[in-house]
N, C-alpha and C positions, 0 to 999 in steps of 0.2 A: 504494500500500500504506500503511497507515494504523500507526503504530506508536508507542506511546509507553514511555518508555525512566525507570525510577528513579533517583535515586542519590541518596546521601547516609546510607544506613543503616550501622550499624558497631556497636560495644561501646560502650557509654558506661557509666558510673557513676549509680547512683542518685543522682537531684536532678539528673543533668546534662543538657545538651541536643543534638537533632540538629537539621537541618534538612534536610527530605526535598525532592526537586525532582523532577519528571516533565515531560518536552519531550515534546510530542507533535507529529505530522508534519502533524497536521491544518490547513490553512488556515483556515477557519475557527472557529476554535475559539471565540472568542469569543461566539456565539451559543448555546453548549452549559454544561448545566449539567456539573461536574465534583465530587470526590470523592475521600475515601481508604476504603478498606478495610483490615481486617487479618483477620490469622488464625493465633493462637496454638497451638500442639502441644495434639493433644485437644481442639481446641474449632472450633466452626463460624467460618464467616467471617463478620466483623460490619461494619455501615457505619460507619467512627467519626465522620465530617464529611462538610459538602457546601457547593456557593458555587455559587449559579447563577448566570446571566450579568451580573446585575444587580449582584450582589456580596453576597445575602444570603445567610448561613452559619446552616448548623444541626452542633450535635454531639452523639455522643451521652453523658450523664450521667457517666462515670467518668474523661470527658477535657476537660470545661466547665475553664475557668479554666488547663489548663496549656497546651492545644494551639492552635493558630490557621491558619486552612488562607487562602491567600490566591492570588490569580492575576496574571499580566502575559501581559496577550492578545495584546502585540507581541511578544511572544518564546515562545507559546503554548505557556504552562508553567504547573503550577501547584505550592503549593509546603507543605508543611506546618509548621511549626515547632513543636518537640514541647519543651515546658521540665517542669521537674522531674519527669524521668522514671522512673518505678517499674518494678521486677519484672513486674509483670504487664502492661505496654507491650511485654511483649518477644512480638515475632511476625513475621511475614513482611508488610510494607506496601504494597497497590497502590494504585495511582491509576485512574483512571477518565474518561471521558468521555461523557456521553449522547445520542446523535444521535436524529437523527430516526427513524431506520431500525434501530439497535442499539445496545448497549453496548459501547464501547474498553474493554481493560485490559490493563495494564501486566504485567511477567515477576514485580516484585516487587522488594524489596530488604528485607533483613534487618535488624531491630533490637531489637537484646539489652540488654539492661538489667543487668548484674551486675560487681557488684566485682571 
């Protein structure tokens, strides 16, 4: 069974910072590109980043310069680091994995952004 698991979400303060982590059960993970998602109340779910196995990342535009998504394939986890974080970072976070045959995702872990 293939399962990959969030944590690291919670209340922070604008400007402040999380770090999100996702284990997943996969042995092979390292061959797989991975990812986060979100999805904020009222609004569709967006891709915010991606780091394929090679280690090239892409993000999208309104989290360039604060976010940084990063992996350790011996501990088959990947990890987001989210710094000066705004109100509108607040959403429900997954992670992701790409196999050959389907998409992993994660249950989610919540992150709130307010005073």
């Amino acid at each position: 069974q293939v399962q990959l698991v969030e944590s690291g979400g919670g209340l922070v303060q604008p400007g402040g910072s999380l770090r999100l982590s996702c284990a997943a059960s996969l042995s092979s993970v390292s061959i797989y590109d991975m990812g986060w998602y979100r999805q904020a109340p009222g609004k569709q779910r967006e891709l915010v980043t991606t780091i394929t196995s090679g280690g090239s990342t892409k993000y999208t535009d309104s989290v360039k310069g604060r976010f940084t998504i990063s992996r350790d394939n011996a501990k088959s986890t990947v990890y987001l680091q989210m710094n000066s974080l705004k109100p509108e970072d607040t959403a429900v976070y997954y992670c992701t994995v790409e196999t050959f045959l389907t998409n992993y995702w994660g249950q989610g872990t919540q992150v709130t952004v307010s005073q």
